[in-house]
C-alpha positions as a printed Julia matrix, in Angstrom:
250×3 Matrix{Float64}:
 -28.56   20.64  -30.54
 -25.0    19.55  -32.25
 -23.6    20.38  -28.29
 -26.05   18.53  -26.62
 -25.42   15.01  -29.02
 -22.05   15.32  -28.61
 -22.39   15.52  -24.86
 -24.48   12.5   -24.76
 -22.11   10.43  -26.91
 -18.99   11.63  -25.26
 -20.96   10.41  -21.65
 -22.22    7.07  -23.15
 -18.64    6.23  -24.12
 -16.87    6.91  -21.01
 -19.3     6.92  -18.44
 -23.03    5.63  -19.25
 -26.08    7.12  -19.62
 -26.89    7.36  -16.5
 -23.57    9.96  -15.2
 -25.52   12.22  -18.02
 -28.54   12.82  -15.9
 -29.06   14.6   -12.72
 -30.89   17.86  -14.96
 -27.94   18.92  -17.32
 -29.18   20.48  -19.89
 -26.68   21.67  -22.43
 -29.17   23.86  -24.26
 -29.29   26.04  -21.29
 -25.9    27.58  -21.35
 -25.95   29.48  -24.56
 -21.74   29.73  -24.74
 -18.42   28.21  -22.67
 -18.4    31.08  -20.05
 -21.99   30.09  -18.68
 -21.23   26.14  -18.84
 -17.92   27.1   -17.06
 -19.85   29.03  -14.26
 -22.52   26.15  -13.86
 -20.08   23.38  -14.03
 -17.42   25.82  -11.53
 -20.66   25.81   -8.87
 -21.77   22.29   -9.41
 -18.32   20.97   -8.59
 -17.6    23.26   -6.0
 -21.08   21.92   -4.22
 -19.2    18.41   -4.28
 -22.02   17.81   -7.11
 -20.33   15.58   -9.68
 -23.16   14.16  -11.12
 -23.57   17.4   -12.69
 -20.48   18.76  -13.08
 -18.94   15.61  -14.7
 -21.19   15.81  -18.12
 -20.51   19.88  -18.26
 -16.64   19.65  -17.2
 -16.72   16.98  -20.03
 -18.69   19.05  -22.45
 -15.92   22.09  -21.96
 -13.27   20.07  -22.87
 -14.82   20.13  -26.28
 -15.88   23.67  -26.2
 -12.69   25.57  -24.82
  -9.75   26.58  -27.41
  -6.77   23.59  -26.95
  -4.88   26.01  -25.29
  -7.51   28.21  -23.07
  -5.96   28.6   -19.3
  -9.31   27.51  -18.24
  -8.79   24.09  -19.66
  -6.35   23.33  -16.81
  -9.32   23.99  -14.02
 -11.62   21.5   -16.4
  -9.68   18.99  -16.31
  -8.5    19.11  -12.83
 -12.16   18.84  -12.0
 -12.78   16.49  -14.26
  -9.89   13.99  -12.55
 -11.59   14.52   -9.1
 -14.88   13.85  -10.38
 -13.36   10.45  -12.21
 -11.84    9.65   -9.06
 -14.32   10.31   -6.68
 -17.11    7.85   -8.98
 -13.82    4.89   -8.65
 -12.38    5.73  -12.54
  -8.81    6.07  -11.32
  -7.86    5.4   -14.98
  -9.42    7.73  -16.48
  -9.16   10.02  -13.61
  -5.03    9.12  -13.91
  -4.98   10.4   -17.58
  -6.54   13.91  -16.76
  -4.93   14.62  -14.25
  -1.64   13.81  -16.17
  -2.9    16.28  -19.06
  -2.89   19.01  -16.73
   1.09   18.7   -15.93
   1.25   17.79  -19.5
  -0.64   20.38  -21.67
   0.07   23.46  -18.62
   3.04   22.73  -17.15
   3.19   25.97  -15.62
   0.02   26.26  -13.69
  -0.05   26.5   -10.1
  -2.74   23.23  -10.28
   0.35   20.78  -12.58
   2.38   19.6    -9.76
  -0.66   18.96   -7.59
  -2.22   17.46  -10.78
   0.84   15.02  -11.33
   1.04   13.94   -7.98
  -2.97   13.27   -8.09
  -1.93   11.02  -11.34
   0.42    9.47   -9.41
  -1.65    8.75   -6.57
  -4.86    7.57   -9.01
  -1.83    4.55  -10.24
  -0.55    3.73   -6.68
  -4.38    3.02   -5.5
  -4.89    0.62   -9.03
  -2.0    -1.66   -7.33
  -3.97   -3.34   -4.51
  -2.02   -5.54   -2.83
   1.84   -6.11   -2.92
   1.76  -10.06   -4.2
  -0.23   -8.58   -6.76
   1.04   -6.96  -11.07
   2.92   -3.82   -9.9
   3.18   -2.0   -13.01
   0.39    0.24  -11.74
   3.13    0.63   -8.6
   5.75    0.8   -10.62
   3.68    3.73  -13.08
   3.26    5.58  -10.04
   6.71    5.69   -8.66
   7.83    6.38  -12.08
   5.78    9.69  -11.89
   6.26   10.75   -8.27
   9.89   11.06   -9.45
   8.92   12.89  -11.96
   7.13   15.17   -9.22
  10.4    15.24   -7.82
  12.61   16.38  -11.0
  10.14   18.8   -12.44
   8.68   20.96   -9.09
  11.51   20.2    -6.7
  10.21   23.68   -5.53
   6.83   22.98   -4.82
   5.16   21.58   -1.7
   3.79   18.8    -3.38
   7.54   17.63   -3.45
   7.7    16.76   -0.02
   4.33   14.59   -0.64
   5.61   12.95   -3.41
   8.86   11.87   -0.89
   6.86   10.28    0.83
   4.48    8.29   -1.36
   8.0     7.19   -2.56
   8.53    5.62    0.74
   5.23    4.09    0.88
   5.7     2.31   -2.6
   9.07    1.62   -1.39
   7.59   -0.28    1.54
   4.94   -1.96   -0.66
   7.9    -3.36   -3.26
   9.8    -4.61   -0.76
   6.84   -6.47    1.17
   5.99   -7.83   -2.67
  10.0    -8.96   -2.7
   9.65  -10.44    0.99
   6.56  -12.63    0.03
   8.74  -13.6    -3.47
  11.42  -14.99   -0.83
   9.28  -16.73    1.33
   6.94  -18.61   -1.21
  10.79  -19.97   -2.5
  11.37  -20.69    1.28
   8.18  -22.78    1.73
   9.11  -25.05   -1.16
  12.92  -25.53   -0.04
  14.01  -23.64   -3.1
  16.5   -22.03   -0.53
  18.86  -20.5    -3.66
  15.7   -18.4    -5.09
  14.55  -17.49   -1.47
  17.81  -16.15   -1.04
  18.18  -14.24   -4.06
  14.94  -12.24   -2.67
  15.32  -12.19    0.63
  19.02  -10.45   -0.41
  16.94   -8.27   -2.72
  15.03   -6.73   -0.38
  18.06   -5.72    2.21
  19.79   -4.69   -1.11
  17.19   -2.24   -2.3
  15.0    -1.59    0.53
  17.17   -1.43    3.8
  15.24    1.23    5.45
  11.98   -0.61    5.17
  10.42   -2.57    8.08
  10.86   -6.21    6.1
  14.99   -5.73    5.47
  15.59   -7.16    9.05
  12.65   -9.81    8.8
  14.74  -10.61    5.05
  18.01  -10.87    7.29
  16.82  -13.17    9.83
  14.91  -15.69    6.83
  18.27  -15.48    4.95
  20.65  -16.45    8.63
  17.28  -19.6     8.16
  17.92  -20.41    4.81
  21.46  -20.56    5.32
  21.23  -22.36    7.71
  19.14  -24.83    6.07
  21.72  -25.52    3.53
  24.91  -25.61    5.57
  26.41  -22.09    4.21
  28.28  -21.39    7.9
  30.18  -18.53    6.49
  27.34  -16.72    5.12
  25.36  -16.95    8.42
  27.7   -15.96   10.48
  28.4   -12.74    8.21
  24.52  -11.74    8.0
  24.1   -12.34   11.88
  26.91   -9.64   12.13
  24.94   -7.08   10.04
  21.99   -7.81   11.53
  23.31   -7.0    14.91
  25.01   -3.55   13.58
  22.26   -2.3    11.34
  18.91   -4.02   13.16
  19.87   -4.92   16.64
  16.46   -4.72   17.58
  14.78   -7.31   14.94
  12.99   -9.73   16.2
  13.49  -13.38   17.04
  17.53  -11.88   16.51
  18.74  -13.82   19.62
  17.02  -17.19   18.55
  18.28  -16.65   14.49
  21.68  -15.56   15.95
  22.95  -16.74   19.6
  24.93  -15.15   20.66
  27.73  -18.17   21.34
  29.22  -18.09   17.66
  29.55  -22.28   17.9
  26.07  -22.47   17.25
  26.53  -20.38   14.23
């Protein structure tokens, strides 16, 4: 009886009433072991509506340090994340790497937190610190299972977020650009071939600086970014029409 109130609290608080249901019945599974097996088969069915309320319930029934504790909450992440709680879903997945360092699930768990942070960060013009969370932690992949196959995933979610910063940067320059702020536009624009030269908006950040310059009469400065452009992206676009080719139009 004690189990089953706690249950329903616990569910109230994080989930509502309603992720309780679907025929969970605490008072069925007599000690951990049982719940374990139900919850085990319930989430292995792709059943989280059952297997949410029971993973949840073990959390509370396992010893702090019981192996099993690393399954529970790796199940309980997925389940999080598969009803849309990447927060939560973020924070038990971390646990895992954090509590069971050593088991084979913590560097897929970490990356999983990682991943539940780089989805909260929707759109580059948007807050990055969820970005900037996940990056943070997909180094930390990186520096604690540089051994694991998960390492070469977390490489490249790197250069994903890498590509997403310097789009955000990019859009930072050209908002400045629309207004004829040219100074701030260029202190973005050389932001983003500073920090993010492999990405696909360094040469589009090259060609609005050779504009900006432009713009305000810096003839030294364009002629010097036309002649990186040329070595590093000779294949960006509109190159020709930013930077002819007969230097007394530069």
């Amino acid at each position: 009886m004690q189990r089953g109130l706690l249950t329903l609290g616990v569910c109230a608080t994080l989930w509502g009433a309603v992720a309780c249901g679907g025929g969970f019945k605490p008072s069925l599974y007599p000690d951990a072991d049982s719940l374990m097996a139900a919850a085990v088969a319930w989430y292995e069915a792709g059943d989280c509506g059952k297997a949410r309320p029971a993973l949840t319930q073990l959390v509370f029934d396992l010893p702090p340090r019981d192996a099993r504790l690393a399954d529970v909450r790796f199940y309980l992440a997925d389940c999080l994340s598969d009803g849309g709680n990447r927060i939560e879903a973020a924070r038990e997945f971390r646990r895992v790497a954090d509590e069971f360092p050593q088991h084979p699930r913590a560097p897929q768990a970490l990356l999983r937190s990682g991943d539940m942070n780089a989805e909260l960060w929707k759109r580059a013009e948007l807050d990055p610190t969820y970005g900037e969370t996940a990056m943070a932690i997909y180094r930390e992949v990186l520096a604690r299972y540089a051994d694991s196959p998960v390492a070469t995933q977390a490489s490249q979610r790197i250069t994903a977020l890498n590509e997403k910063f310097a789009e955000k940067t990019y859009k930072a320059g050209n908002f400045y650009f629309r207004l004829n702020a040219f100074d701030s536009a260029i202190l973005y624009f050389r932001d983003v071939v500073a920090n993010y030269p492999r990405s696909e908006f360094a040469a589009q950040a090259l060609i609005k600086l050779v504009e900006a310059y432009r713009k305000i009469g810096y003839i030294e400065e364009r002629r010097e970014t036309c002649e990186h452009l040329r070595q590093f992206y000779p294949d960006a676009p509109k190159l020709d029409d930013a930077c002819p080719l007969s230097s007394s139009l530069l």
